[in-house]
C-alpha positions in Angstrom: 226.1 65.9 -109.4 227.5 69.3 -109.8 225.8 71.4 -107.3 228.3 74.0 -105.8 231.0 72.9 -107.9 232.3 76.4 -108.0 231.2 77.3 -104.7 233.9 78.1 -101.8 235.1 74.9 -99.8 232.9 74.8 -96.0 233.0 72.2 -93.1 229.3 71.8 -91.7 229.3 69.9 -88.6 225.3 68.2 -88.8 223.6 67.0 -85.9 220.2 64.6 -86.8 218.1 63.6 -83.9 215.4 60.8 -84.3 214.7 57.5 -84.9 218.0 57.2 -86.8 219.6 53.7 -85.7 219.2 50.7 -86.9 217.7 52.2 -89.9 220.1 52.2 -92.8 221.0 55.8 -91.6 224.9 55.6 -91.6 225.2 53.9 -95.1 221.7 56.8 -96.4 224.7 59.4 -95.6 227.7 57.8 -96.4 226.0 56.9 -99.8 224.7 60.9 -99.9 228.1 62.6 -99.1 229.5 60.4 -101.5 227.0 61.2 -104.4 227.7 64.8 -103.8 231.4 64.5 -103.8 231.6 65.4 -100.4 234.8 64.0 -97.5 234.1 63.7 -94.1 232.7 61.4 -91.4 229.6 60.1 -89.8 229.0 58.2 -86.2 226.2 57.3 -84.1 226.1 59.1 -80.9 223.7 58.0 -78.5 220.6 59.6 -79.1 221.6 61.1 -83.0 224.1 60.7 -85.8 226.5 63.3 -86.1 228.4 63.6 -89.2 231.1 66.0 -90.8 230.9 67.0 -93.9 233.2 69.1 -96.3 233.2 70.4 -99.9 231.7 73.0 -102.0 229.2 75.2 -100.0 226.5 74.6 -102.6 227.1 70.9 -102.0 227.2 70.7 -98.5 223.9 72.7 -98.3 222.2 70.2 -100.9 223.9 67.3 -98.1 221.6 69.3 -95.1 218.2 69.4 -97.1 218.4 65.8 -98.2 219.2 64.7 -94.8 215.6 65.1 -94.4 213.7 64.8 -98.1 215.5 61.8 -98.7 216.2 59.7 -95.5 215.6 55.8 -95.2 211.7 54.7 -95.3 212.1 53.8 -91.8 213.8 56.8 -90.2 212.0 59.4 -88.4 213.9 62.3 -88.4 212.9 64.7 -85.8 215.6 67.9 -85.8 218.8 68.4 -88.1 221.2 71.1 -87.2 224.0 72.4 -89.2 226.9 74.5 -87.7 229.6 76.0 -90.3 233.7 76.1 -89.5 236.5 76.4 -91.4 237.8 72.9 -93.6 239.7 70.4 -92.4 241.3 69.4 -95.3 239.4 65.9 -95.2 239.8 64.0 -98.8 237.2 60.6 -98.1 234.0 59.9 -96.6 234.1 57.6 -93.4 232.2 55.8 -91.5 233.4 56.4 -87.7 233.0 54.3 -84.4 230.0 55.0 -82.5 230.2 57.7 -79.8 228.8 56.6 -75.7 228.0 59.6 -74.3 226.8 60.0 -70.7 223.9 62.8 -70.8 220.3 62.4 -71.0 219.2 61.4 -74.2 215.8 61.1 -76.0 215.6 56.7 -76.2 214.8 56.3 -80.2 215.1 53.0 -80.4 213.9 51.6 -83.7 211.1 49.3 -83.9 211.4 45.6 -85.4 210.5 45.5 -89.0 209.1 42.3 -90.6 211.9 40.8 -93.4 211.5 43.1 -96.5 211.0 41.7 -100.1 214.6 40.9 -100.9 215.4 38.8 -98.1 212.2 36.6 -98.8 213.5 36.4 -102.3 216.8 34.9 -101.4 215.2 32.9 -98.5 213.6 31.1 -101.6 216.5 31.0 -103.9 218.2 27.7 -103.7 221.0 29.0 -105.4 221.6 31.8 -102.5 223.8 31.2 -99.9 221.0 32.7 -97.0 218.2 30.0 -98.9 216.0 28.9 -96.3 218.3 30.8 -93.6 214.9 31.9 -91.0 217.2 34.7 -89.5 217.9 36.6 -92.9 217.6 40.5 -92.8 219.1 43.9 -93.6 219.5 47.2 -93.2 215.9 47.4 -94.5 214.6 44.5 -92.1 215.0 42.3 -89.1 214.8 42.8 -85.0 216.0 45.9 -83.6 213.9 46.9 -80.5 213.7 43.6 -79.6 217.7 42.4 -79.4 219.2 46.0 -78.4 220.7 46.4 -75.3 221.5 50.0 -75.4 222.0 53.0 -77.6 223.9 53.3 -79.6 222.6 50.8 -81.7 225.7 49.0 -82.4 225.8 45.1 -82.9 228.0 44.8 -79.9 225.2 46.1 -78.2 222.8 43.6 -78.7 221.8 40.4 -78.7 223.3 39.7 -82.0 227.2 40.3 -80.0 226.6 36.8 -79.2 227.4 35.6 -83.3 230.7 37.1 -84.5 230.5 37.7 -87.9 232.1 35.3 -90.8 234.1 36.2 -93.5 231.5 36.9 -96.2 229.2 38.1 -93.8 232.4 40.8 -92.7 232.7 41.5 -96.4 228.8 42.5 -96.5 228.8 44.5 -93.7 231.5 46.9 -94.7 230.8 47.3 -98.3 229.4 50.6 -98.9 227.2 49.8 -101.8 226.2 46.8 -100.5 222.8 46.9 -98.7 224.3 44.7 -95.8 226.1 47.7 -95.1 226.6 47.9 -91.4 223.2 46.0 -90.8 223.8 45.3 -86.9 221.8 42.5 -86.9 222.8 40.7 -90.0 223.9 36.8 -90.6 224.3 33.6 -92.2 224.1 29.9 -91.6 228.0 29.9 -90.8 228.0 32.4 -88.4 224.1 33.1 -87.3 221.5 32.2 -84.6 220.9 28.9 -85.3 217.5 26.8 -84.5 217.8 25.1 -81.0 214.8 22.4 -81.1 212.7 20.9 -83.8 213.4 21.7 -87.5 211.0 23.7 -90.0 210.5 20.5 -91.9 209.0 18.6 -88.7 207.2 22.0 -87.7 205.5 22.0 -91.0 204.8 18.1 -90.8 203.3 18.4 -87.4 200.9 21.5 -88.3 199.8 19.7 -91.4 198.9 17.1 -88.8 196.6 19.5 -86.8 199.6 20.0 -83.9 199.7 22.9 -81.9 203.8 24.1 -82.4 205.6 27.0 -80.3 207.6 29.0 -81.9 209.8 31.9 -80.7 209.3 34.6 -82.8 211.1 38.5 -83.0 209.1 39.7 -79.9 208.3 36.6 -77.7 207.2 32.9 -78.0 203.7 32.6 -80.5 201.9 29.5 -80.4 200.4 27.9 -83.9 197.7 25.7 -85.2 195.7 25.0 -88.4 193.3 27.7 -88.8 190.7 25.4 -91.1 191.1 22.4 -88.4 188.1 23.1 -85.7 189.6 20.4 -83.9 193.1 21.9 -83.8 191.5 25.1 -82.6 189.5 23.7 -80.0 192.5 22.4 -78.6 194.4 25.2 -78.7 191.9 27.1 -77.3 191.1 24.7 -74.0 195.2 24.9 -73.6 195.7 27.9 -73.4 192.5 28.7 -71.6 191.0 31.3 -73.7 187.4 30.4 -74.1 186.0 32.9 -76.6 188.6 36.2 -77.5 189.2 35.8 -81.8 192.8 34.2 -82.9 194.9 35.9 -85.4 195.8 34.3 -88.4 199.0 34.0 -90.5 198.7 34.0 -94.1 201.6 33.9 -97.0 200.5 36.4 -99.2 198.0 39.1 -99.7 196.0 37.0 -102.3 195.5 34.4 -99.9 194.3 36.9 -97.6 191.8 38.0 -99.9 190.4 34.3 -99.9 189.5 34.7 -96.3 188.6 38.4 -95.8 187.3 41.6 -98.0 190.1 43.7 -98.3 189.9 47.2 -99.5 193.4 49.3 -100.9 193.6 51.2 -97.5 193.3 47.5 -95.5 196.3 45.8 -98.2 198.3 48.6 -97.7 198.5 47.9 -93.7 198.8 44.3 -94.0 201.8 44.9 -96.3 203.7 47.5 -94.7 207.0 47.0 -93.3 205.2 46.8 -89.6 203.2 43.8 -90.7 200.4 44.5 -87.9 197.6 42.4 -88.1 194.6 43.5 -89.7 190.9 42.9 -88.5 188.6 42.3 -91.7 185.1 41.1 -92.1 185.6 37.6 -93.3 183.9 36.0 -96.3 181.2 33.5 -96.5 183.3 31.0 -98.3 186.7 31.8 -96.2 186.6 28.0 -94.9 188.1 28.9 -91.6 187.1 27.0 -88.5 184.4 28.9 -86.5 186.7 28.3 -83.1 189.2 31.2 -84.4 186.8 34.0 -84.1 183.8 33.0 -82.2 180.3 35.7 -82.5 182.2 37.7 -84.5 182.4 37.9 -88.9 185.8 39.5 -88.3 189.3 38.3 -88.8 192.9 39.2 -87.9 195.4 38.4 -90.1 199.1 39.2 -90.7 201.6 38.7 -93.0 205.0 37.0 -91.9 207.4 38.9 -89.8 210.2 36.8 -90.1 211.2 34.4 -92.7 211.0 32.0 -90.1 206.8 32.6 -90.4 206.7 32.8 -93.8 208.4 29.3 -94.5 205.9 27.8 -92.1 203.2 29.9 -93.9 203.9 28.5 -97.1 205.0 25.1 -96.1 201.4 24.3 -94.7 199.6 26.0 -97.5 196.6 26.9 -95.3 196.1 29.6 -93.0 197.4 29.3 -89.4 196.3 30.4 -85.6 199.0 32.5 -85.1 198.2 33.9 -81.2 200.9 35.1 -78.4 202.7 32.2 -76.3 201.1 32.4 -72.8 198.4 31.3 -70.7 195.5 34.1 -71.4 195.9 37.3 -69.9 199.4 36.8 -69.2 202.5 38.5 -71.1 203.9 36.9 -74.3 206.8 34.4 -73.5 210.6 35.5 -74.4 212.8 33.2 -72.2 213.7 29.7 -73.3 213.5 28.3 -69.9 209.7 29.9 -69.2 209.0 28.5 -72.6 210.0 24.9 -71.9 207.6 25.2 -68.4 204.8 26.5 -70.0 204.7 24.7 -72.8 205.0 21.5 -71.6 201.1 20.7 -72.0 200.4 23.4 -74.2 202.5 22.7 -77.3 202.7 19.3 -78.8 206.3 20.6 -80.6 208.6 23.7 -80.0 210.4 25.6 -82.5 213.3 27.4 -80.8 216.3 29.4 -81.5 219.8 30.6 -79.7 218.9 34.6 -79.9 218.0 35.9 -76.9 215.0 38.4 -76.5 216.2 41.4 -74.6 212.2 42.8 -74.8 209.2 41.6 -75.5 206.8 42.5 -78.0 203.5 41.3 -79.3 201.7 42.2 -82.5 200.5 44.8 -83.5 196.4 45.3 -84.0 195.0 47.8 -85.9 191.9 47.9 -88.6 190.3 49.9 -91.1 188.0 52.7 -89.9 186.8 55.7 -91.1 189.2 54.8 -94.9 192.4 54.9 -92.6 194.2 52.4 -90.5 193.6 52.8 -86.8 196.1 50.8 -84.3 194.2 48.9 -81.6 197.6 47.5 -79.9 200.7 49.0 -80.4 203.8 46.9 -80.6 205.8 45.2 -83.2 206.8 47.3 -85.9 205.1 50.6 -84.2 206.8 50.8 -80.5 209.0 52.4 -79.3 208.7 55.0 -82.1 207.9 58.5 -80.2 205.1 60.7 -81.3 206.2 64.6 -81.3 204.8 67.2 -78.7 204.4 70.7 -79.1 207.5 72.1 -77.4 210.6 70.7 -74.9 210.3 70.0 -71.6 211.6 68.1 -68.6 211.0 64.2 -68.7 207.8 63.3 -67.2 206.6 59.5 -67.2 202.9 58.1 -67.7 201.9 54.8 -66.3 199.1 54.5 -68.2 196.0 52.8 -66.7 194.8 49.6 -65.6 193.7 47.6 -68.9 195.8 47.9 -72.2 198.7 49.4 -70.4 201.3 50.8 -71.8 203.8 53.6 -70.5 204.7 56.7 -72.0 208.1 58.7 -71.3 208.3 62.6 -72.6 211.8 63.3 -73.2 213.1 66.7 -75.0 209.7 67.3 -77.5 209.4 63.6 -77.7 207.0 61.3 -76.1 208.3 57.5 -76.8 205.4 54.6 -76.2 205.8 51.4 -74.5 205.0 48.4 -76.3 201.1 46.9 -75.1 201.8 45.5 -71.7 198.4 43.5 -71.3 195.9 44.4 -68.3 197.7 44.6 -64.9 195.2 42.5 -63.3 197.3 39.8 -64.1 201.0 39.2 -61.6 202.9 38.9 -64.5 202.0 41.6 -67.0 202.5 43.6 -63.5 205.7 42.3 -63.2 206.4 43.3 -67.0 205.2 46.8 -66.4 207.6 47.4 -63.5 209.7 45.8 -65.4 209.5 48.2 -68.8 209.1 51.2 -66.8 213.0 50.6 -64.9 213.9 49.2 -68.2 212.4 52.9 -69.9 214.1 54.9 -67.5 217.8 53.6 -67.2 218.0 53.2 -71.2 217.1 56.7 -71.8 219.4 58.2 -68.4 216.2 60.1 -67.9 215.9 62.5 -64.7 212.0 61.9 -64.2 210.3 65.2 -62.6 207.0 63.9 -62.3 204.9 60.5 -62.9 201.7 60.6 -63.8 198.9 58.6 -62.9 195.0 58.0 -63.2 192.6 58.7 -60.9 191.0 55.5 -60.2 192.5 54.9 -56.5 192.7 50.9 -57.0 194.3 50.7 -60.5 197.6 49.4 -59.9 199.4 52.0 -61.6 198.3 54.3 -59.6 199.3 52.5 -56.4 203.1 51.5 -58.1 203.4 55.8 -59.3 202.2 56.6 -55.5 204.6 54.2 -54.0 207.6 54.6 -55.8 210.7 57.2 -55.0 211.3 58.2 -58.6 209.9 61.5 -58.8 206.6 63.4 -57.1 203.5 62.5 -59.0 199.9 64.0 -60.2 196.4 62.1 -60.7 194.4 62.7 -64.0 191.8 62.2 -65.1 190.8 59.2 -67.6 189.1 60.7 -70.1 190.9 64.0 -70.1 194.0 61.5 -70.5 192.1 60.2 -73.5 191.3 63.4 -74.9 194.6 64.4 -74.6 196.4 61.6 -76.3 193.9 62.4 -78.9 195.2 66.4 -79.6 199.0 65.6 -79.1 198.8 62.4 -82.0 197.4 65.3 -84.1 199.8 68.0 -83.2 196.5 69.7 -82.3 196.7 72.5 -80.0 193.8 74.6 -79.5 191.2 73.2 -77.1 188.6 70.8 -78.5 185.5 69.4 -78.0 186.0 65.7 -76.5 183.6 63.0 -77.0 185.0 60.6 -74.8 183.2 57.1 -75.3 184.5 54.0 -73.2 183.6 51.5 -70.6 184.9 52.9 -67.2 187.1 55.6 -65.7 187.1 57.1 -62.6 185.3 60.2 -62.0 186.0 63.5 -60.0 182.7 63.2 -58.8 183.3 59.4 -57.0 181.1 57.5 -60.1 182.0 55.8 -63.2 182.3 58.2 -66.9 182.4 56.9 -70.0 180.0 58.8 -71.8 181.8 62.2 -72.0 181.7 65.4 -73.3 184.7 67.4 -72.4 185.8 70.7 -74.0 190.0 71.4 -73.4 193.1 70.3 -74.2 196.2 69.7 -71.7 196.0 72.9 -69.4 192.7 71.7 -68.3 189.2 70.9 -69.3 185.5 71.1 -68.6 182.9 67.9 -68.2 180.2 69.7 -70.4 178.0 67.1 -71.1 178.0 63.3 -70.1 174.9 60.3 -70.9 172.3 59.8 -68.4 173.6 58.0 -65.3 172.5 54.4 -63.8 173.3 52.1 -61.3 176.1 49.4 -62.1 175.1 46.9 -60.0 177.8 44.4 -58.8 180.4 47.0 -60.0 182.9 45.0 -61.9 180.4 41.8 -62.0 178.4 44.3 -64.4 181.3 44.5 -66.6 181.9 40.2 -66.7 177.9 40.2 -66.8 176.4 42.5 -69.1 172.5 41.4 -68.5 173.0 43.6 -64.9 173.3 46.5 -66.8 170.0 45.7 -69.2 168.7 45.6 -65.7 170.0 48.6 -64.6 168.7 50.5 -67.9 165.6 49.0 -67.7 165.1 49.9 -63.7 166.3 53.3 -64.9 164.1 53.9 -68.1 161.1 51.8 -66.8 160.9 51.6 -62.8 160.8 48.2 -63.2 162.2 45.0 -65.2 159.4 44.6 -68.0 158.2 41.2 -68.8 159.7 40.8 -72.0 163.2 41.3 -70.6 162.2 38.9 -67.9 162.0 36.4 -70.7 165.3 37.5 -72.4 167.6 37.8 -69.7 166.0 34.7 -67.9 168.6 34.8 -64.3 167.5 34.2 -60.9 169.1 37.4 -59.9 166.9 39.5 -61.6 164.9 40.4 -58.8 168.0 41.1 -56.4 169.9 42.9 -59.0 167.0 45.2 -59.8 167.1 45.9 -55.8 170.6 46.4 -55.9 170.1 49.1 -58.4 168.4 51.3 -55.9 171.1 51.0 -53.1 172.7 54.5 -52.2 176.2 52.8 -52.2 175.8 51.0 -55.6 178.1 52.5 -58.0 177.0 55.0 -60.6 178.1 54.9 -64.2 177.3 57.8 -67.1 179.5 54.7 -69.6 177.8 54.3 -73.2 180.2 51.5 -73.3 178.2 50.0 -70.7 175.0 50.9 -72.5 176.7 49.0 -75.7 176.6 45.6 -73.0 173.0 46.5 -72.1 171.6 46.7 -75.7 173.5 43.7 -76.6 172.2 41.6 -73.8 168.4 42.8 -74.2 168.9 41.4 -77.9 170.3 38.1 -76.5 174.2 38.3 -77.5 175.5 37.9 -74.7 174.5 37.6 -71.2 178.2 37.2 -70.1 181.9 37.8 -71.3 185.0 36.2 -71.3 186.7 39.5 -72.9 186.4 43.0 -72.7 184.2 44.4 -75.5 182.9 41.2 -76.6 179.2 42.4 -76.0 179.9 45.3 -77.9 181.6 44.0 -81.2 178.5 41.3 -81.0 175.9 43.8 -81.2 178.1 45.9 -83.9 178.5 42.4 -86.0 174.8 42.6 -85.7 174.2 45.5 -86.8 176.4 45.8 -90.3 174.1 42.7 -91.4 171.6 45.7 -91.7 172.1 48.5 -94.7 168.7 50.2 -93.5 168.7 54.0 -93.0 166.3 53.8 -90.6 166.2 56.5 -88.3 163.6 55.8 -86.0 165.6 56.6 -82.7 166.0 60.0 -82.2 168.2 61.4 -79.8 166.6 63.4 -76.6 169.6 64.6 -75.6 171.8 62.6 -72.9 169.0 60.5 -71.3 169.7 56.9 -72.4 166.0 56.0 -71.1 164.6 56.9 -74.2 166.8 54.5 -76.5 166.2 51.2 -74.1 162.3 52.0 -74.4 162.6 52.1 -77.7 164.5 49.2 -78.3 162.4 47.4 -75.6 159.4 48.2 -77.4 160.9 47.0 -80.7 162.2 43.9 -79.3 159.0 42.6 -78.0 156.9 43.5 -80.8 159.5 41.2 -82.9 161.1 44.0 -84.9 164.5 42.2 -86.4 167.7 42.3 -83.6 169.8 43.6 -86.6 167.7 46.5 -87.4 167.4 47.4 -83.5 171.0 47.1 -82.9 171.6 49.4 -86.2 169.0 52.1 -84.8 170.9 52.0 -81.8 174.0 52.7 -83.8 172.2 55.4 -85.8 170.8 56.5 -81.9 174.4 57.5 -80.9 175.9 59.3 -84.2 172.9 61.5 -83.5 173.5 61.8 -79.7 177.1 62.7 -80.2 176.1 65.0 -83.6 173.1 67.1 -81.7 175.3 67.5 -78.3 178.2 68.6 -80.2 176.2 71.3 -82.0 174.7 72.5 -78.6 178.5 73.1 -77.4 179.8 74.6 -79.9 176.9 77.3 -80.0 177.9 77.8 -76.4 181.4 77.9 -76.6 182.8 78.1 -80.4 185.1 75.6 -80.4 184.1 73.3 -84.0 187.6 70.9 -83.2 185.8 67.7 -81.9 188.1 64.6 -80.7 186.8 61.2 -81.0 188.5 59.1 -78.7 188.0 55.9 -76.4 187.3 52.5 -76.6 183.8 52.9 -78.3 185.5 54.8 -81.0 187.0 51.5 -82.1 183.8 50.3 -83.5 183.5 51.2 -87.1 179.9 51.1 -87.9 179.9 53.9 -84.9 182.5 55.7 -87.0 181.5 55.3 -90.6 178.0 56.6 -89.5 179.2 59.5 -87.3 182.1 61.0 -89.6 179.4 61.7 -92.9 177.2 63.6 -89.9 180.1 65.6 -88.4 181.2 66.8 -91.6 177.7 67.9 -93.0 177.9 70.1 -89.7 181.0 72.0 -90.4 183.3 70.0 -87.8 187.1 69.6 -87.5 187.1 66.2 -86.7 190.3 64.6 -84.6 190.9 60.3 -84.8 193.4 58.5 -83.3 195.4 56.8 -85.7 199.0 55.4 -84.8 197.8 55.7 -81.1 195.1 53.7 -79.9 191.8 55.3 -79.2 191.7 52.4 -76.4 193.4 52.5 -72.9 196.5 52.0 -74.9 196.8 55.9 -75.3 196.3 57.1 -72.1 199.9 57.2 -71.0 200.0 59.5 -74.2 197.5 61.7 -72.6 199.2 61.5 -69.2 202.4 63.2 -70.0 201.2 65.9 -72.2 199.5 66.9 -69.7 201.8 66.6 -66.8 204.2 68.6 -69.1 201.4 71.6 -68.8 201.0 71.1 -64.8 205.1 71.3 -65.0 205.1 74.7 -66.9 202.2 76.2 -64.7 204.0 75.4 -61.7 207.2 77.4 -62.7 
């Protein structure tokens, strides 16, 4: 290339900020400088890459603006700076030691990427020296978040310092055109992590004979059956004592997942992406997987190999394989060896281990199609750490998040960096793991913490750790503003906005129970403007395990009384006493539509209890897409729920189908949220409306609602890369302690 060619000779000293290790950065611009026949230098320096570069002004200008057109598929580059000074006289391009520095520092660690196209291909190639090697990767590929021990992301700084490179691996690594080019974590079979235990052969062997097999994978310890082997299941699932939640499933290849599950374009793009999340999809008729995996549901998660290490298992078996996190439900994944071997012991009938130590742990990631793009459900592999931009700089604040789905959230600089999904703090362990990632969080970035923020709800365990610890002062939110929020900063969205805030529980200002919110703001502050109808939510959290007490509830509520019909539905001695409870002063008060999702389920017989939360609610909606009717017969009257209960009472007993009930109720909602949305914004004149919370994961909910919004002239906001769930709150938290921060000034 010629650019500047003729131009005066400069020195630019360039500064790039970002996700920018462990991402092919350093060879992107030795390979750059190069092309544009440019000397100098480039290093990693804690938190950026710094580089010098000298030449032609003309050149060195092109160098600044394809920093950012043109970096690696996997960077995120969030500033670059330039500064000019006089030439050094430098006559080559280098690649330089990496810099420690000392000062705070925005942590931009790189998430783990699932091996890319090229390793597989060698992985098969018995004529390459890596064939069948399951810890192949390059710059393009392999663990990063999960082996680094601190920034910068060097190989001496990880995990990986335990295997010294070999000779040809040396030779790789410091070739400039070769695409092993300082790849921190790469290997071989001469000088690589090595399996510890049983072998892929007898792995293989043992799932084609229905075993259950542990296998440490990038992020933790994943256990693995035969997905088409009810038997296999069955055992897996009394193991591991998880009665009804869905399994994931591995799958080799696209085209086999298209066996099992209808894909559309948006849905293969996910699956195939370098995160390799799983993706949930309704399953066909014909898929021939065992009903075990996904119980009272027609949907299926499935994922693509992370690691070569899956994908040689994958396609050893030929069939599709439970692929679910190593641990005892409701506790965190597995990453030691020694925990493994203890937990294991009756869980797996064989153990696939390795010698490369997990320094954090990380699940899969969840996400599905809604609305024609992919939403993430769970955040981890492949998507966490990655931070998600705010509107300006500011001091380091840190969210705790909330009590289910939790995750943490630390705002350095104008980024806010996501933990990985924790799991629900109920649980000692994932507790343990919280406290755990939060020091962890902290101490990697050298952060100063001003403030921690925390929900509400008084008994959430993150809100009794943030009030208890000596790290900095804190401030309560509020959940749903939280959600709302998270919702605005993933969109870069800074005007207020209208906030339909649909889950299952968060703690009120008012003492009760919200979930069925209408809130108009953005982080300075917000107003409750409208909320559903509120009832009794007898038993408290027993209403949540039991959803036939809140059919009760809804029924005392909309009726005065339980009718007969739902007598014969709901069929509990407890009726009577719960319908009692329900008029009790001191019985908790709930305005949740995610609640009134459980009721409607239960009054059409889906489920009178739960194992898992949401289960009522993805019955009913699995119920409901079996019906393509237009039917609007249930017409909103505004917030009070009584109306829709009568109606689907009234349906229900005169033998109308449950699948066209439970899609009138669908219908019932969009309309609710479409006419109450209208109302505020001829009273205020905001027309941005958020759609955020748990309920917002459902689809049908979604593919009905957007059509309506946008007939009405709405800017409509969606949660994408964060999730709509719990899992954004600490998202939410930050932003806004950042605002309470600048007021206080």
């Amino acid at each position: 290339m010629q650019t500047g060619s003729v131009s005066a000779q400069i020195r630019l000293r360039v500064e790039i900020t970002g996700t920018v290790q462990g991402v092919g950065f350093r060879p992107f611009i030795f390979g750059l400088a190069r092309s544009l026949g440019l000397a100098g230098s480039v290093m990693n320096a804690g938190d950026r890459v710094i580089c010098a570069v000298e030449g032609p002004e003309g050149a060195c200008r092109e160098f600044v603006r394809r920093v950012r057109s043109d970096a690696p598929p996997l960077a995120d580059v969030h500033t670059v700076e330039a500064s000019a000074s006089s030439p050094e006289g430098a006559t080559d391009f280098v690649i330089s030691d990496s810099l420690q520095i000392d000062q705070e520092r925005l942590s931009a660690v790189p998430p783990d990427i699932a091996t890319c196209a090229r390793c597989l291909e060698e992985v098969a190639d018995p004529a390459d020296r890596r064939h069948r090697y399951p810890f192949i990767c390059c710059t393009e590929c392999g663990p990063r978040y999960t082996v680094v021990q601190a920034l910068p992301y060097d190989r001496a700084k990880t995990s990986m310092a335990d295997f010294p490179l070999c000779p040809r691996c040396r030779t790789e690594f410091e070739n400039p055109r070769d695409r092993r080019f300082h790849a921190q974590a790469t290997s071989c079979v001469e000088c690589g992590p090595q399996l510890t235990a049983a072998r892929i052969d007898e792995a293989v062997g043992a799932l084609l004979d229905g075993a259950v097999v542990a296998v440490k994978g990038l992020g933790g310890y994943q256990l693995l059956c035969r997905a088409d082997r009810a038997t296999s299941v069955q055992r897996l699932r009394d193991r591991k004592h998880r009665e009804t939640k869905p399994f994931a499933l591995l799958v080799d290849s696209v085209a086999t997942a298209e066996d099992l599950v209808e894909l559309d374009s948006a849905a293969r793009k996910a699956m195939q992406a370098p995160e390799a999340p799983i993706v949930l999809a309704r399953a066909r008729e014909t898929s021939g997987i065992a009903p075990e995996v996904a119980p009272g549901t027609r949907l299926l998660g499935l994922m693509l190999p992370a690691t070569s290490l899956h994908a040689m298992l994958a396609s050893g078996v030929g069939a599709p394989l439970v692929c679910t996190s190593g641990n005892r439900s409701n506790e965190p994944i597995i990453i030691d060896d020694q925990s493994a071997v203890e937990a294991f012991d009756e869980v797996a009938d064989l153990v696939v281990s390795h010698n490369r130590r997990i320094e954090r742990r990380a699940d899969d990631s969840v996400g599905h199609i809604v609305g024609g793009q992919f939403q993430l459900l769970r955040r981890a592999r492949g998507y966490a750490p990655r931070s998600v931009p705010l509107a300006s700089a500011g001091p380091a604040v840190l969210g705790v998040g909330a009590e289910l789905k939790s995750t943490t959230c630390l705002a350095l600089a104008d980024r806010a960096s996501l933990s990985v999904h924790l799991g629900d703090l109920e649980n000692p362990a994932t507790l343990r793991a919280f406290e755990d990632t939060i020091a962890d969080q902290v101490a990697f970035a050298g952060a100063d913490v001003a403030l921690v923020v925390h929900d509400l709800h008084p008994e959430y365990l993150s809100t009794k750790f943030a009030t208890g610890q000596e790290i900095a002062p804190t401030l309560a939110v509020q959940h749903h503003h939280a959600h709302l929020v998270s919702c605005l900063v993933e969109n870069r969205h800074e005007e207020p906005a209208i906030g339909v805030v649909f889950d299952g529980l968060g703690w009120g200002t008012d003492g009760s129970a919200w979930g069925g919110e209408f809130l108009i703001g953005d982080a300075q502050g917000c107003e409750r403007a409208d909320h559903l109808s509120v009832v009794s939510m007898p038993g408290g959290v027993r209403a949540i395990r039991e959803p036939w007490r809140m059919a009760v509830a809804h029924c005392v509520e909309a009726f005065g009384e339980v009718p007969p019909f739902v007598r014969f539905v709901l069929d509990d001695i407890r009726l009577d006493a719960v319908a009692a409870l329900c008029a009790e002063p001191t019985t908790l008060r709930t305005s949740s539509i995610g609640r009134l999702f459980d009721a409607v389920a239960a009054l059409c017989g889906l489920a009178h209890t739960v194992t898992y939360e949401g289960e009522a609610a993805i019955a009913l909606e699995g119920l409901a897409v079996g019906c393509d009717s237009a039917d609007e017969k249930y017409r909103s009257s505004g917030a009070d729920a009584g109306g829709v209960v009568r109606a689907v009472v009234d349906d229900l007993s005169a033998g109308v189908d449950r699948s066209l009930v439970a899609h009138r109720f669908h219908r019932w909602v969009a309309s609710f949220v479409v006419s109450t949305c209208v109302r505020l914004r001829d009273r205020t004149g905001v027309g941005a409306v958020a759609l955020t919370g748990g309920v917002f994961q459902n689809r049908l909910l979604v593919d009905l609602l957007l059509p309506m919004l946008a007939e009405q002239q709405f800017d409509v906001i969606r949660q994408s890369r964060v999730p709509p769930n719990d899992g954004g709150i600490s998202l939410g938290q930050v932003a806004i302690g950042r605002a309470h921060l600048a007021r206080s000034r």
